[in-house]
VMD Tcl script that builds the backbone (N, CA, C; Angstrom):
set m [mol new atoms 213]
animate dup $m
set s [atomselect $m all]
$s set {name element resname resid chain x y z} {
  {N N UNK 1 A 164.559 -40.695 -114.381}
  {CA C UNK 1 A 164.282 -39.336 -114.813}
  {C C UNK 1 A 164.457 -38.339 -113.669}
  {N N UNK 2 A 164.412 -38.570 -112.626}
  {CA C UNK 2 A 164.269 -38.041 -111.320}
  {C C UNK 2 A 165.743 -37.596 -110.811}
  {N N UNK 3 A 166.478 -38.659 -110.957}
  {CA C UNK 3 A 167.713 -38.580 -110.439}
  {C C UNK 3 A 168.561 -37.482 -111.575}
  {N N UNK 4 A 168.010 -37.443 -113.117}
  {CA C UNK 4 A 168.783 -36.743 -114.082}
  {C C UNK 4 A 168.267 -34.985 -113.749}
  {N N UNK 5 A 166.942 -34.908 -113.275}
  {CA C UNK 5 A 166.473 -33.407 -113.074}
  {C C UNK 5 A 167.517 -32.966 -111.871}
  {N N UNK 6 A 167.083 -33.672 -110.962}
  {CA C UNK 6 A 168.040 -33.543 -109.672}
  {C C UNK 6 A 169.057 -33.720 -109.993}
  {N N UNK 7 A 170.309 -33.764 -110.306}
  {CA C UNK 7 A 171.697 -33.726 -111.029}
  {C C UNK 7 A 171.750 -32.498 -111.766}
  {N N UNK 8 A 170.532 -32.186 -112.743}
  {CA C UNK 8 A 170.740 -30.956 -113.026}
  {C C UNK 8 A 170.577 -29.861 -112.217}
  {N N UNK 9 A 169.540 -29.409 -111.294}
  {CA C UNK 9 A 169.148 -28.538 -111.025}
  {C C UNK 9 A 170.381 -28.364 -109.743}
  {N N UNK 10 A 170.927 -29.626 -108.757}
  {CA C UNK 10 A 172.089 -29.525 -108.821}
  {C C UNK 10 A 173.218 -28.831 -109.522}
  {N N UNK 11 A 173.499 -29.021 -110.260}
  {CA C UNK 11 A 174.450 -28.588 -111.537}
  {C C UNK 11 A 174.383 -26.720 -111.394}
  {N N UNK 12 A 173.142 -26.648 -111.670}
  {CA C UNK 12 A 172.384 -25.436 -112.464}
  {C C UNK 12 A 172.910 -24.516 -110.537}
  {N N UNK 13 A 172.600 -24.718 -109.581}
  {CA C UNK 13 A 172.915 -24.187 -108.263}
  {C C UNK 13 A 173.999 -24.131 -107.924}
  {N N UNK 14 A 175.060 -25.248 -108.135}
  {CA C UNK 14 A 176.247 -24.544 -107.506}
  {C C UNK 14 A 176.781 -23.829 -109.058}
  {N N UNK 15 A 176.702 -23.772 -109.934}
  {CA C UNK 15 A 177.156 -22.656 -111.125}
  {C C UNK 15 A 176.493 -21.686 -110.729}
  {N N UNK 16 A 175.703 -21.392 -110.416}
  {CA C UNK 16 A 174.789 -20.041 -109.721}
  {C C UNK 16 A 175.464 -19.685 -108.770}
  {N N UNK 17 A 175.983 -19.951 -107.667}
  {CA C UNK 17 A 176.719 -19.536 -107.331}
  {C C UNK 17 A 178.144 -19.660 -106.996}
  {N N UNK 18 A 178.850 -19.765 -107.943}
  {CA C UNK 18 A 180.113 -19.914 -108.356}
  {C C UNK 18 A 179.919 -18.067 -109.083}
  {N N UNK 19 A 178.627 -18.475 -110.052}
  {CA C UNK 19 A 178.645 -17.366 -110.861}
  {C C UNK 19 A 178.694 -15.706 -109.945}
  {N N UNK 20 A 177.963 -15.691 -109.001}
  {CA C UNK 20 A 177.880 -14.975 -107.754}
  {C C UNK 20 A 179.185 -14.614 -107.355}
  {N N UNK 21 A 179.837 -15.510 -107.238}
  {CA C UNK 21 A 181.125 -15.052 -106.822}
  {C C UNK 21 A 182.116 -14.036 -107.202}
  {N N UNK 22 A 181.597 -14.595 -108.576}
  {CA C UNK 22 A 182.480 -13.583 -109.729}
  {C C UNK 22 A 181.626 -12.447 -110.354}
  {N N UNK 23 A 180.908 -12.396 -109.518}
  {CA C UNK 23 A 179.612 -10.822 -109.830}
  {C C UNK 23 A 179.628 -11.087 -111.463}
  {N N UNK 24 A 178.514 -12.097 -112.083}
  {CA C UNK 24 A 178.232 -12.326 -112.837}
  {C C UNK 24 A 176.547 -12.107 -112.988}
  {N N UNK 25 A 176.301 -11.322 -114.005}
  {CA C UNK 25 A 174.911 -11.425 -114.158}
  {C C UNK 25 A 174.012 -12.336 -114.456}
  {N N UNK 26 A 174.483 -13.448 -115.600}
  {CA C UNK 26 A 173.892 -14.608 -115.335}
  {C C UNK 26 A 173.423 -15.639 -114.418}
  {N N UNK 27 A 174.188 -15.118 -113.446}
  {CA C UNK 27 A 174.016 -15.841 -112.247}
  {C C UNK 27 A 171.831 -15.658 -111.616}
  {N N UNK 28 A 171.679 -15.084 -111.967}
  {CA C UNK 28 A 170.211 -15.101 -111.987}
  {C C UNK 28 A 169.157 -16.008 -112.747}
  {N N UNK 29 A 169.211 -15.893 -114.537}
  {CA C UNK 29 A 168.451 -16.686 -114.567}
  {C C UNK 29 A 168.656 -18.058 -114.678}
  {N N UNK 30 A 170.211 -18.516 -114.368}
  {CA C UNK 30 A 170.730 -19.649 -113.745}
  {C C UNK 30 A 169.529 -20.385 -112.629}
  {N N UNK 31 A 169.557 -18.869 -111.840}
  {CA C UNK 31 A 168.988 -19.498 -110.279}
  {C C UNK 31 A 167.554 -20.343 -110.607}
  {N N UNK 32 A 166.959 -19.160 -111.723}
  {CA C UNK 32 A 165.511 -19.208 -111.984}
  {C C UNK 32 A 165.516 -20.864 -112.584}
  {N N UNK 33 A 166.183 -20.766 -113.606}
  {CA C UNK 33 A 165.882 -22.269 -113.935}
  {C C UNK 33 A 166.407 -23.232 -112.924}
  {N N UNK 34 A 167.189 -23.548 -112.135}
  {CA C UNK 34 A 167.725 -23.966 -111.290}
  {C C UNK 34 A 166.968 -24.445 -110.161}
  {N N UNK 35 A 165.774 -23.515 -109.640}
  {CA C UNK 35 A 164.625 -23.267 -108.822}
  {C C UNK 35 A 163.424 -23.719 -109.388}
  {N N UNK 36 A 163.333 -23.816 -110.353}
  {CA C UNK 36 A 162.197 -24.242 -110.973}
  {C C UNK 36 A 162.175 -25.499 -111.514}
  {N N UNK 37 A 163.371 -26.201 -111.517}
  {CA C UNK 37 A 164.347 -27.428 -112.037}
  {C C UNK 37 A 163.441 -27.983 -110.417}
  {N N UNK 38 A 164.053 -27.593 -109.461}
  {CA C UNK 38 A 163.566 -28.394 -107.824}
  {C C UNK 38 A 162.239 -27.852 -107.455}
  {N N UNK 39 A 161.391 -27.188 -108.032}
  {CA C UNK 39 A 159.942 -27.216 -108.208}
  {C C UNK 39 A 159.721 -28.586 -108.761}
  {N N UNK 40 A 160.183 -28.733 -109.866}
  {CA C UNK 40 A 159.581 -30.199 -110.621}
  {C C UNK 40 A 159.313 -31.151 -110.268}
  {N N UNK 41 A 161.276 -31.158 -109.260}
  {CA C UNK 41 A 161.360 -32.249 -108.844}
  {C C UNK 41 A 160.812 -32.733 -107.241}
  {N N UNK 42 A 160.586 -31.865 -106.279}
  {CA C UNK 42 A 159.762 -32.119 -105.569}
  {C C UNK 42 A 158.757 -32.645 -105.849}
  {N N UNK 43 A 157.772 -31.623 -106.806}
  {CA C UNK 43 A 156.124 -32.134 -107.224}
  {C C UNK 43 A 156.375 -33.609 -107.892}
  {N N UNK 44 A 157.404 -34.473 -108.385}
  {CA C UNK 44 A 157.320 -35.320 -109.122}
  {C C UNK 44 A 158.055 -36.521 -107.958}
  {N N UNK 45 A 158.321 -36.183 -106.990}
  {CA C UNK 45 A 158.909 -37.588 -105.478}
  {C C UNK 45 A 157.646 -37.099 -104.504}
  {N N UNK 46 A 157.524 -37.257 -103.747}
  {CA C UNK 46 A 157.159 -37.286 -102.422}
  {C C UNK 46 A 156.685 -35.765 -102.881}
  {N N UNK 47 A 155.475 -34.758 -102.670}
  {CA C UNK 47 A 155.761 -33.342 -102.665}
  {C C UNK 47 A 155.902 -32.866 -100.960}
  {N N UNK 48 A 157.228 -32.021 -101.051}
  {CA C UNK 48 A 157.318 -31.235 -100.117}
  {C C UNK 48 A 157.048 -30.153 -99.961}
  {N N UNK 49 A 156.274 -29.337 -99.694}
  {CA C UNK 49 A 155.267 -28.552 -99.784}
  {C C UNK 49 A 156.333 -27.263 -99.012}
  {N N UNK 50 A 156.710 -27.392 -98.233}
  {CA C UNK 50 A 157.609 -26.958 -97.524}
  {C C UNK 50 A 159.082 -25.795 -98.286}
  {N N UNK 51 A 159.559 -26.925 -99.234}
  {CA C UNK 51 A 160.772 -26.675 -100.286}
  {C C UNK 51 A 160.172 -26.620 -101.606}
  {N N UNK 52 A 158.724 -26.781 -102.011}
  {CA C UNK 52 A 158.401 -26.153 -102.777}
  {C C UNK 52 A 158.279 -24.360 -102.372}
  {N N UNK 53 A 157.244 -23.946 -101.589}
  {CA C UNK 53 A 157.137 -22.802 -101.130}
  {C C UNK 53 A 158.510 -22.090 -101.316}
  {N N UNK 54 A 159.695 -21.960 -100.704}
  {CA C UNK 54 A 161.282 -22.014 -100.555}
  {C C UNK 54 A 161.659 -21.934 -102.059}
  {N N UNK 55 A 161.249 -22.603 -102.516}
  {CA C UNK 55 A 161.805 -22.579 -104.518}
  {C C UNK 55 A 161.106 -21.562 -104.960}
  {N N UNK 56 A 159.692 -21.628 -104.807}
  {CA C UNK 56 A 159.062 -20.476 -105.092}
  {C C UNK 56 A 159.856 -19.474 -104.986}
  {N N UNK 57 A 159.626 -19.015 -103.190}
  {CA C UNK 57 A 160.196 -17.422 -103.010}
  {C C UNK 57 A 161.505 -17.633 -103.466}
  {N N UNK 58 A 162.340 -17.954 -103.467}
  {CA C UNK 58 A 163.516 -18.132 -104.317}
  {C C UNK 58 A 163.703 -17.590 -105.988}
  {N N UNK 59 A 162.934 -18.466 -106.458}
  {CA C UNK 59 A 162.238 -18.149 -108.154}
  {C C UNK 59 A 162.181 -16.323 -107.718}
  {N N UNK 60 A 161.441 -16.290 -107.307}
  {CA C UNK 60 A 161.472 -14.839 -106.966}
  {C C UNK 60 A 161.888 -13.550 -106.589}
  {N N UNK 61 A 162.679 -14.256 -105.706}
  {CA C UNK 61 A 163.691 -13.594 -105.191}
  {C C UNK 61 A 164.856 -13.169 -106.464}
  {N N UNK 62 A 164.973 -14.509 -106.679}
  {CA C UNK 62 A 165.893 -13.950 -108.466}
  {C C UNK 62 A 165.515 -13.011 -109.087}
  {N N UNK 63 A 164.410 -13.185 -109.452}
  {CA C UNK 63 A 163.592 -12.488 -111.011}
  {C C UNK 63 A 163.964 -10.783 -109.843}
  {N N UNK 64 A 163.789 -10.521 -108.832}
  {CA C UNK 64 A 163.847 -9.180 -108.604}
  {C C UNK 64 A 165.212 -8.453 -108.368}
  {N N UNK 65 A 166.001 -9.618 -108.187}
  {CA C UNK 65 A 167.529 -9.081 -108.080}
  {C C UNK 65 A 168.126 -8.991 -109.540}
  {N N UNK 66 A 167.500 -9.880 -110.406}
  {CA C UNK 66 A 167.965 -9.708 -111.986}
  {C C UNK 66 A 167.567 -8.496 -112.408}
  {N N UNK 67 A 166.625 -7.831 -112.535}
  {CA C UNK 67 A 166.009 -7.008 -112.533}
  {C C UNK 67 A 166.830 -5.503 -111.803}
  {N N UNK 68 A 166.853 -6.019 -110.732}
  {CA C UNK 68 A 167.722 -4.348 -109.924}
  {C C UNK 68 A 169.094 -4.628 -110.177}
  {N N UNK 69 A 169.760 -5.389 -110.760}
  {CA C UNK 69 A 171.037 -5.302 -111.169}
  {C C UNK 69 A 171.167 -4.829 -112.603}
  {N N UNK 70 A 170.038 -5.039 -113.946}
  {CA C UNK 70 A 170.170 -4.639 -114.370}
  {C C UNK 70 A 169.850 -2.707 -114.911}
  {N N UNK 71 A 169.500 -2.486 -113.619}
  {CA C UNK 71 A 169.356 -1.007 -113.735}
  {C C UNK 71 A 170.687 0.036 -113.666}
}
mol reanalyze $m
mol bondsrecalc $m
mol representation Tube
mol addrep $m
């Protein structure tokens, strides 16, 4: 189960920014789920407390750039 989240949230990050590239707006809540995909999966191996924090502000960092792009 571990290895399939991680594959996704994989997945879900470099399409995030691929999407970036091509100044795509989706490219945000890509990130969000994407970030919150490696929230999981940290808390569910070993937790790294470290790259959780990092996913967090990340998670975050999205939600405010989605947000000022769509203005």
């Amino acid at each position: 189960m571990l290895d399939i989240l991680s594959f996704i949230a994989m997945a879900l990050s470099l399409l995030g920014n691929i999407l970036l590239v091509k100044k795509i707006i989706w490219v945000f809540p890509i990130w969000i789920v994407a970030n919150v995909t490696w929230i999981i999966v940290n808390f569910m191996s070993t937790p790294n407390i470290s790259q959780i924090i990092m996913f967090v502000v990340y998670t975050i960092l999205a939600m405010i750039s989605w947000y000022q792009w769509k203005k």
